[in-house]
N, C-alpha and C positions, 0 to 999 in steps of 0.2 A: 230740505227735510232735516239734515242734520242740525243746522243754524235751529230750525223751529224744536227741534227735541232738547239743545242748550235753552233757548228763552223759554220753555216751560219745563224744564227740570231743574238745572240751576236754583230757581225762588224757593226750590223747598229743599233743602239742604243737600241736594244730590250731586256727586262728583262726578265724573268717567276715569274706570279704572283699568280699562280697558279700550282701544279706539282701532278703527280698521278702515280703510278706502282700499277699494278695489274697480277694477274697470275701466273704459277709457277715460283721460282726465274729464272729457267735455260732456260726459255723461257717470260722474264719478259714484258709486255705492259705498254707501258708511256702515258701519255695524259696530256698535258700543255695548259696552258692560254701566251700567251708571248704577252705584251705590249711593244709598243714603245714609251720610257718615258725615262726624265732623272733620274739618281740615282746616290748613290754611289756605287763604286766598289765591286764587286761582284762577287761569285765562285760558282759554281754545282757539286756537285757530285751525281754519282751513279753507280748501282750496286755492292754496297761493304756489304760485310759481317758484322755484327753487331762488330765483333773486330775490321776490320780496317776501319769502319766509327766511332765507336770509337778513332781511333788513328787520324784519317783525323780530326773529331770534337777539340781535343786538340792539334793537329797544326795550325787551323785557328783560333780557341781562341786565342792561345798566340800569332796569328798575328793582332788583333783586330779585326776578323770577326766575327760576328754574325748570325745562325741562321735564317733565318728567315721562311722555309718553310720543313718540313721532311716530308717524306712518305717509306713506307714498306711492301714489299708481301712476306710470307713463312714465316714459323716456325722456328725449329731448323736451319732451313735452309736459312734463311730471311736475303734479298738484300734491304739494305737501299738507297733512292736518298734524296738529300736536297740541300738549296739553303742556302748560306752565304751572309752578306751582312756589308762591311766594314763602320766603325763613327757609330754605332748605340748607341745614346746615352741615349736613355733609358736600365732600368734596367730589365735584362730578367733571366729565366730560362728554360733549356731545361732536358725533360728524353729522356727515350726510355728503353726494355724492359719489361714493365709497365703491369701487372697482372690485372682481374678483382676482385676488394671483396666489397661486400656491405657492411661489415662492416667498409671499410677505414684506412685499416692498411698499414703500410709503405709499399711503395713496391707499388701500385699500382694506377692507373689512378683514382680512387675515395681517394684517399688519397690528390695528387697533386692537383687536382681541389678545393678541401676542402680545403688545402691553399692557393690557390691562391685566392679564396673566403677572406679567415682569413688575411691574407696578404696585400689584396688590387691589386694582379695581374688579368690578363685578357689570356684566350686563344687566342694566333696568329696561330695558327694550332696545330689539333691534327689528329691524325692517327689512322687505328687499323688495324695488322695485323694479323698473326698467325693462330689457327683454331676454329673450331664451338667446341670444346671442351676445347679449352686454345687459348682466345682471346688474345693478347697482343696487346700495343697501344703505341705511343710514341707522344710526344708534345712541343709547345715551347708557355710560356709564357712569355708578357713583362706584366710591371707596370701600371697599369688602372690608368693614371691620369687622365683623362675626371670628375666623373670617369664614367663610362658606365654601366647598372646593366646588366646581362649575367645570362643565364642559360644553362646546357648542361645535354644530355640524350646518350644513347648507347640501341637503339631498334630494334627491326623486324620492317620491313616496314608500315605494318596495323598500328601498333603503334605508327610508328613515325607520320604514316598521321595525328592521331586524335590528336598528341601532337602541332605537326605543326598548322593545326585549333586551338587549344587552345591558344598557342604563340601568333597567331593571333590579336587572341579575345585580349588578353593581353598587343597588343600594340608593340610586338619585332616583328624581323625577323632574317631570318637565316642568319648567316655570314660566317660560315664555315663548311664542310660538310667532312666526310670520308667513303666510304663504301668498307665492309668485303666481302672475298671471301664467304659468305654467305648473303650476300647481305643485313645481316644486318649493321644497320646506327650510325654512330657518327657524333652528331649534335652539333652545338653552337648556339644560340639563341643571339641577343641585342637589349636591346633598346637606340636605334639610328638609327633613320630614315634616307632614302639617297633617297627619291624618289621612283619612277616606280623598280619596280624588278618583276622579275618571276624567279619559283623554282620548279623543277621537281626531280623526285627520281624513281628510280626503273624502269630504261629505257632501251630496248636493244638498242643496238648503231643503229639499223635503225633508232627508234624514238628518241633516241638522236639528229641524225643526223636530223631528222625532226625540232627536237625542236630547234636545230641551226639555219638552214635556217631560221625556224621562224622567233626568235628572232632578228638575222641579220637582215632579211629585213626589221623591226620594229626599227631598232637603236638602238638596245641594244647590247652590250658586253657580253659575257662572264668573270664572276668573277671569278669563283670557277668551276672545274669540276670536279668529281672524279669518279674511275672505282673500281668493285671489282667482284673477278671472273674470269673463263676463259674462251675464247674460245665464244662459242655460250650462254657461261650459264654467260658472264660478263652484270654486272646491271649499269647504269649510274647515278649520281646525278649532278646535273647542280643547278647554279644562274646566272643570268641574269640580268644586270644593264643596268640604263640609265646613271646615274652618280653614281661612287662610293665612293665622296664625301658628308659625314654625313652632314645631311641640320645645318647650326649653329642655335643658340639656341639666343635670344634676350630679355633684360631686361625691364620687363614694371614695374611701379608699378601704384595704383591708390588709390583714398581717401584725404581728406583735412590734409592739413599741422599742424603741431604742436609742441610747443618745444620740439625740441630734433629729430624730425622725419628724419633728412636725418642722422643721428647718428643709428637710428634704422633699417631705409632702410639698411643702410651697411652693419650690422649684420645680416640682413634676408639674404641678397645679398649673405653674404659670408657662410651664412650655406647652402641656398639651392644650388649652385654650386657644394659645396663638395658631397652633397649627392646626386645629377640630380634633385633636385625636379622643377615641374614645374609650382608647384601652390600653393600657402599659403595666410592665412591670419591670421592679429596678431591683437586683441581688446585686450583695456586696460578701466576696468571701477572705478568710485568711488561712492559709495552708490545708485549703483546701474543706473548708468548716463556713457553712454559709452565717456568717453573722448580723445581717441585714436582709429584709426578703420584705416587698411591699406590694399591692397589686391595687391599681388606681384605675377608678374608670371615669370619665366624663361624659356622660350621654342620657338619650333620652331614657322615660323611666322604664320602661318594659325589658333595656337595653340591659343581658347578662353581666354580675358582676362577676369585675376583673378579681382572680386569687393571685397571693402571690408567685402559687406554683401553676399556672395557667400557661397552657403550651401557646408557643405562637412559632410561625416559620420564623425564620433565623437570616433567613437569601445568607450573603457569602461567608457568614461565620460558619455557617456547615464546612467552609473549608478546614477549621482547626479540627473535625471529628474524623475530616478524610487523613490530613496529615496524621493523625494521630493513629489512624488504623497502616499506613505506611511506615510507620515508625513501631508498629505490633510485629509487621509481618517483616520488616528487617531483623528486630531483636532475633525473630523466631528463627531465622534462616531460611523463611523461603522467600523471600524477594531479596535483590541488590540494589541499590541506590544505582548502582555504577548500570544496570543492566538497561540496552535499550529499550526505549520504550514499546514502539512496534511492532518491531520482530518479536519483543517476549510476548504478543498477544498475535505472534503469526501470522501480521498484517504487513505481507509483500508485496503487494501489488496497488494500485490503485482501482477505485469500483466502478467509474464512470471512463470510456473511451476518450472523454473531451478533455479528461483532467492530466494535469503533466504533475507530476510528482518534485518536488524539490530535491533537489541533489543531498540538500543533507538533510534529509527526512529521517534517511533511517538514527543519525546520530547522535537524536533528539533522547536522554536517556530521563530515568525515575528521579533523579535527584533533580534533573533541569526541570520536568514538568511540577514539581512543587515549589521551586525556590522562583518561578518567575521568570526563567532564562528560556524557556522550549523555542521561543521565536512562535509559536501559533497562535492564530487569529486569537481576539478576544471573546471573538463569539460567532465563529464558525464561517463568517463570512457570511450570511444569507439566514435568514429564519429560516423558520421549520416548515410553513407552506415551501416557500420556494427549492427548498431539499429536497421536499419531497418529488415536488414537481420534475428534477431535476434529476430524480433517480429510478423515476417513474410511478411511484406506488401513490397507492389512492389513501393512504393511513398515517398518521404522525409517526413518522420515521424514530423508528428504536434507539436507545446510546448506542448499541451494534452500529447500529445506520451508518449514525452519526462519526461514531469515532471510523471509521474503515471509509466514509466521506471525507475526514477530514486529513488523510493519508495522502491523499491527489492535489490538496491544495496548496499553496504557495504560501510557505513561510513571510511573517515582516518583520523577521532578525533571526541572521545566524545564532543556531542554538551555543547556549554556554555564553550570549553576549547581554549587556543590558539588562533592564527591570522590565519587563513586558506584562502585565497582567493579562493573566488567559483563564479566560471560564471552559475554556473546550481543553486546554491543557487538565485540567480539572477530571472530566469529561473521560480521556485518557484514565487519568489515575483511577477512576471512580471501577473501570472497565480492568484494570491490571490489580484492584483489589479484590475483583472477583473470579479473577484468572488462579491469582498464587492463594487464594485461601477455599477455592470450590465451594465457595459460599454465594450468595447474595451478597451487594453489599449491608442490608441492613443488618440483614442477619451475623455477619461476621463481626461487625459494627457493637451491635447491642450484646452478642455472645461472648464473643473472645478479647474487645476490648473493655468495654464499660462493665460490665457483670463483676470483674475484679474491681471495679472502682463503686460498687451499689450504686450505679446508675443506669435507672430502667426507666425514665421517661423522653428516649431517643426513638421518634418513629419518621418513618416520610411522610411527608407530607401528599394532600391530595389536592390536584389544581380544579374540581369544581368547586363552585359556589357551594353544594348541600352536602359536600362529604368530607364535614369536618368530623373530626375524631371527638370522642368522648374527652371534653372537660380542655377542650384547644378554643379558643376565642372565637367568639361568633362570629366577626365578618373579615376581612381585607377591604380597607375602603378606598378607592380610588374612581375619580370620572370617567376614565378613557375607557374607551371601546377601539378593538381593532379585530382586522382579519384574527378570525379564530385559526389558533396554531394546534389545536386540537382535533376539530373535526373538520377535513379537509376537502367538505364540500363548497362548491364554487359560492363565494357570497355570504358565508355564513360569520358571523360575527361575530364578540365574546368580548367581556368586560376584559379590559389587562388586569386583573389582579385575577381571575379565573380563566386562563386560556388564551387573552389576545394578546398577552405580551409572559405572563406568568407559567410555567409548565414546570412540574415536579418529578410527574413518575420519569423521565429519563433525564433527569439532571440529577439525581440524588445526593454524591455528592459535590456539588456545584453549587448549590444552594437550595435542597431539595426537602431538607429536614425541617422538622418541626418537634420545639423542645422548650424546657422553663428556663427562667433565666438564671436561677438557683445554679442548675446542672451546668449552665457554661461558664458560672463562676466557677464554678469545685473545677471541671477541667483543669480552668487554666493554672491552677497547683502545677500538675504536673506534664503538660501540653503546652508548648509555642501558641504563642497567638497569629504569626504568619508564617514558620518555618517547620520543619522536623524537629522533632525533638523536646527538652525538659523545656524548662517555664522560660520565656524571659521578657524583657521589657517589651513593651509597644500595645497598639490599638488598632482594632479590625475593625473595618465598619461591614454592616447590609445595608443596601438597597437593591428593592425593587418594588413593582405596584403592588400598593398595601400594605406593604412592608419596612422598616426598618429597627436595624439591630445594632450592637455594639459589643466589645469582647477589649476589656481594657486592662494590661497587668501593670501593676505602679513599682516604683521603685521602693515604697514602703512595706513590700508584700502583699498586699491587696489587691482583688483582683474584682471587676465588679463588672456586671451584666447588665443592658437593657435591653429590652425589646418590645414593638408596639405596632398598630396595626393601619400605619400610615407611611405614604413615602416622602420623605423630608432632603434638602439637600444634603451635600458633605459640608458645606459651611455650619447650616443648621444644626449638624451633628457635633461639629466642630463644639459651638454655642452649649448644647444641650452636657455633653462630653466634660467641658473645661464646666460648667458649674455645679459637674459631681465630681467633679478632680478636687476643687474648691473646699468642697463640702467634707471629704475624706480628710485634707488637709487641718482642718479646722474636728473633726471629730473623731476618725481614723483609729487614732490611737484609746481611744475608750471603748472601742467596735471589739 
C-alpha cells in the first residue's frame, strides 16, 4: 500500500513530509503527510531490516542524499522506512538503533540530543521503536542556524499532556511528534511561531479521522502525523497547520541617539540574532547620569516593543540592591556587619528532627553572608518541591521556611573562609533586612533606600507567566519544563522561566527583582557591584531561565547595564560584556 501511494503520488509533483510505520513489522501500517511542492530530488524507502537500511543509508550518502525523515516498528525485528532528499546543504547527522539511559551515555537518544544541544544542531525527526521494556529510537539532525531554542521529552501520555501545557505556557510548540507501540510519546518542542496549529495525541483513528475532517474543513493541513500500535489498540498524534512557515522575526530598536549608537545597535543586533533573543536593553551611565539608554527588540511583528526604560527581572544583580539596603541599615545603626547572622533573626534551633546543625552555624555573621564567606549551600541543597516535602507542608515553603530550613544544614566551608557563592546566604540577608528595618523588603528597598536616589522603577518580580507588571517585557523565554516548584501538587509541571526552575516571591532579594537597565546603571555611582559599600571596579552577571543581566563598573567611570529576556552562558556573557567594554573604549569619552 505504501510502495503503491509513492508510484501514484510521486508523477505529480508530490513529496512526503511527514511518514509513520506502526505495527508488527510483518504486517507493518504507514500513514504519510504528502504535499504537492516543489523540491529536490528525492528517494523512500521502506520496509528494510535495520542491516539493509543501513546499507540503503550509505548508498544514498555517497550519492549525496540526505535524510530527511526516518521511522521504525519492531524490535529485534524492526523494519525501517525513510525519506532521502538530494543538495541538502545544511550540515546533518543521523542514528538509529538508539538505547534509552538517563544517564547520557554513548549509545543512546539522550546522549545524541545532548549533542546536538552542545553542538548547536536541531531535531528534523526522531523516532521510537522497539518495546515497553527496550525502547529504541532513531533520529536525523541538521545544524540549527536560526538558531531556534528546542526542547524534547520521551513520556506517557498523561505526562506528555501536562508537559505540552507547560511548552505552552513557555511560548514553544510542538514540531515533531513519534509515538511507541505503547503509546508512549517522543516530542520536540520550539520556539518558533508559525501561526494557528492544533495538536492532538492519543487518538484511535476514528477520532483521528475526526480530527482530520475537522481540521480540513477549517483550512488547515496536516503537518506531522504519527501512529504507534496495532490493530484496534494503535494511538494517533496529529499537528495541524495553517501555514507552516515560521512567522519572520523583525528589527526595531528605540531610545535617543548618541555617539557611537548605530556602532552599538550592530553589536546588540548581532548578539541577539545568535542567541533568538527578542528583547534587550543596553544603559550606559556616568556619575550616576544615564548617558546612553537603548531598547532593541527582535521578534515576531505583534511582538511588544522593547523601550529603553522596559523592566526586565535582573536574577543575581538584585544582589547589588540587597547589599545596598545592608549598607542603609548599617549607616543607620540598626544592623552590624559584625552581628551574627541567626541569632539576630532568633534562629536557634533547627526545624526538622532529622537535621543536625553545624557546629559553626551560629558564627556565620552579616558581613560573611554578603562578602561570600557564610560557607552555605549555594542553593539550599534541594529545591523547593523537596523542602517542602521534607518539612511537611503541602504549599511552596516561605523564605521563613527556607532560611530556619537552612539553620539544620551542613555547611560546605567554614564561615569567614574562601569565595563560596550562596543564593540562600542571600536568602538570609533578604530575611535580616526585614528583621532590622520592620519593613518588607521591598518596601524598605524602594522607601528608605532608592527614594533618596529618584528611583522608583524597583519592584518584585512575579514568577507566573500572566502577572507581569505594567510596561515589564512580555515574555521569559526559555524551553524547559520541570516539576513545578510552585504549586506543590503531585505531577504538576511548569515552564522554568515561570515556576519550574524560576521562583520570585520568596527569593526577592536573591534575584527576585525586576527593574530598567537605566536604574542599575545610576546604582552603581554609588553601590558595589559585588560587595558592601561605595562604587568600585568589577562585573555581576544574572542568569537564570529567561533570563540574563549584567551590572559592569569600568575603570573610566562608567558604569553600564544590560539586560534581556533570555538565558545565555557566562562565556556568552563573557562575549557579549567585552564587546561593550570595546565599544566604551572607542566612544566613552564623548558619552
Amino acid at each position: 500500500m505504501h510502495q503503491a501511494k509513492v508510484d501514484e503520488l510521486a508523477p505529480h509533483g508530490f513529496r512526503p513530509t511527514s511518514l509513520s510505520v506502526s505495527g508488527a513489522p510483518q504486517d507493518a501500517r504507514y500513514a504519510a503527510v504528502w504535499q504537492q511542492r516543489p523540491g529536490p530530488p528525492w528517494f523512500a524507502v521502506h520496509g528494510l531490516s535495520a542491516t539493509d537500511y543501513q546499507t540503503r543509508f550509505d548508498q544514498l550518502k555517497a550519492q549525496a542524499f540526505a535524510p530527511m525523515l526516518v521511522t521504525a516498528t519492531g524490535e529485534s525485528d524492526a523494519i525501517f522506512a525513510a525519506v532521502f532528499e538530494a543538495g541538502v546543504a545544511v550540515e546533518w547527522f543521523a542514528r538509529h538503533g538508539l538505547r534509552w539511559d538517563p544517564g547520557g551515555a554513548a549509545g543512546s537518544i539522550n546522549f545524541e540530543n545532548q549533542r546536538a544541544f552542545d553542538q548547536g544542531f536541531i531535531p528534523r525527526c526522531l523516532a521510537v521503536y522497539g518495546s515497553a521494556a527496550n525502547p529504541l529510537f532513531a533520529g536525523v539532525w541538521i545544524k540549527n542556524h536560526g538558531p531556534v531554542p528546542w526542547a524534547w521529552w520521551w513520556t506517557d501520555p498523561d505526562t506528555y499532556q501536562r508537559i505540552f501545557d507547560a511548552e505552552l505556557d513557555a511560548g514553544t510548540r510542538p514540531a515533531y511528534l513519534s509515538v511507541a507501540a505503547t503509546h508512549w510519546i517522543l516530542s520536540v518542542f520550539r520556539d518558533e511561531p508559525i501561526g494557528e496549529w492544533w495538536a492532538r495525541h492519543n487518538l484511535a483513528a476514528a477520532a483521528y479521522q475526526a480530527e482530520f475532517d475537522l481540521r480540513k474543513g477549517q483550512g488547515l493541513e496536516p503537518l506531522v502525523v504519527q501512529a504507534g500500535g496495532a490493530g484496534n489498540d494503535a494511538r494517533y498524534a496529529s499537528l495541524f497547520v495553517r501555514n507552516e512557515v515560521p512567522i519572520a522575526r523583525r528589527w526595531t530598536m528605540t531610545g535617543r541617539s548618541f555617539p557611537g549608537s548605530g556602532e552599538l545597535d550592530a553589536i546588540v543586533g548581532g548578539f541577539m540574532v545568535a542567541h533568538a533573543i527578542r528583547a534587550m536593553s543596553v544603559a550606559v551611565a556616568r556619575a550616576g547620569v544615564v548617558v546612553a539608554n537603548r531598547g532593541y527588540t527582535w521578534a515576531e511583528p505583534d511582538y511588544p516593543t522593547t523601550q529603553p526604560d522596559t523592566l526586565f527581572r535582573v536574577a543575581s544583580v538584585t544582589k547589588i540592591f540587597t547589599c545596598a539596603a545592608v549598607d542603609r541599615l548599617v549607616k543607620t545603626g540598626a544592623l552590624s556587619l559584625n552581628a551574627a547572622a541567626f541569632g539576630f533573626l532568633g534562629i536557634i534551633s533547627k526545624l526538622l528532627p532529622s537535621q543536625t546543625p553545624d557546629p559553626d552555624i551560629d558564627k556565620i555573621t552579616v558581613f560573611q553572608l554578603a562578602r561570600r564567606r557564610s560557607g552555605l549551600q549555594r542553593d539550599f541543597g534541594a529545591d523547593l518541591r523537596t523542602i517542602a516535602s521534607r518539612i511537611g507542608i503541602p504549599v511552596m515553603p516561605s523564605r521563613s521556611d527556607l532560611v530556619r530550613y537552612l539553620y539544620g544544614e551542613p555547611l560546605i566551608a567554614r564561615p569567614g573562609t574562601g569565595d563560596n557563592y550562596s543564593n540562600s546566604a542571600f536568602a538570609v540577608l533578604t530575611s535580616i533586612i526585614e528583621h532590622a528595618s520592620h519593613q518588607s523588603y521591598v518596601d524598605y528597598l524602594r522607601h528608605d533606600v532608592l527614594a533618596s536616589e529618584n528611583i522608583a522603577d524597583v519592584w518584585l518580580g512575579a514568577t507566573r507567566s500572566r502577572a507581569r507588571r505594567l510596561h515589564e517585557v512580555a515574555t521569559y523565554d526559555h524551553p524547559g519544563v520541570s516539576d513545578s516548584q510552585v504549586d506543590m501538587t503531585p505531577g504538576v509541571k511548569a515552564a522554568n522561566a515561570y515556576g519550574g526552575q524560576v521562583v520570585t516571591e520568596n527569593t526577592e532579594g536573591v534575584g527576585g527583582l525586576i527593574t530598567s537597565t537605566g536604574t542599575v546603571a545610576r546604582m552603581l555611582a554609588r553601590h558595589a557591584v559585588w560587595n558592601i559599600g561605595a562604587r568600585e571596579f568589577g562585573t555581576r552577571y544574572g542568569e537564570m531561565d529567561g533570563t540574563g543581566a549584567a551590572a559592569v563598573s569600568r575603570h573610566d567611570g562608567l558604569d553600564f547595564a544590560y539586560a534581556f529576556n533570555r538565558r545565555i552562558t557566562t562565556p556568552e556573557h563573557d562575549g557579549i560584556k567585552g564587546q561593550i567594554d570595546r565599544f566604551l573604549d572607542a566612544y566613552g569619552s564623548r558619552l
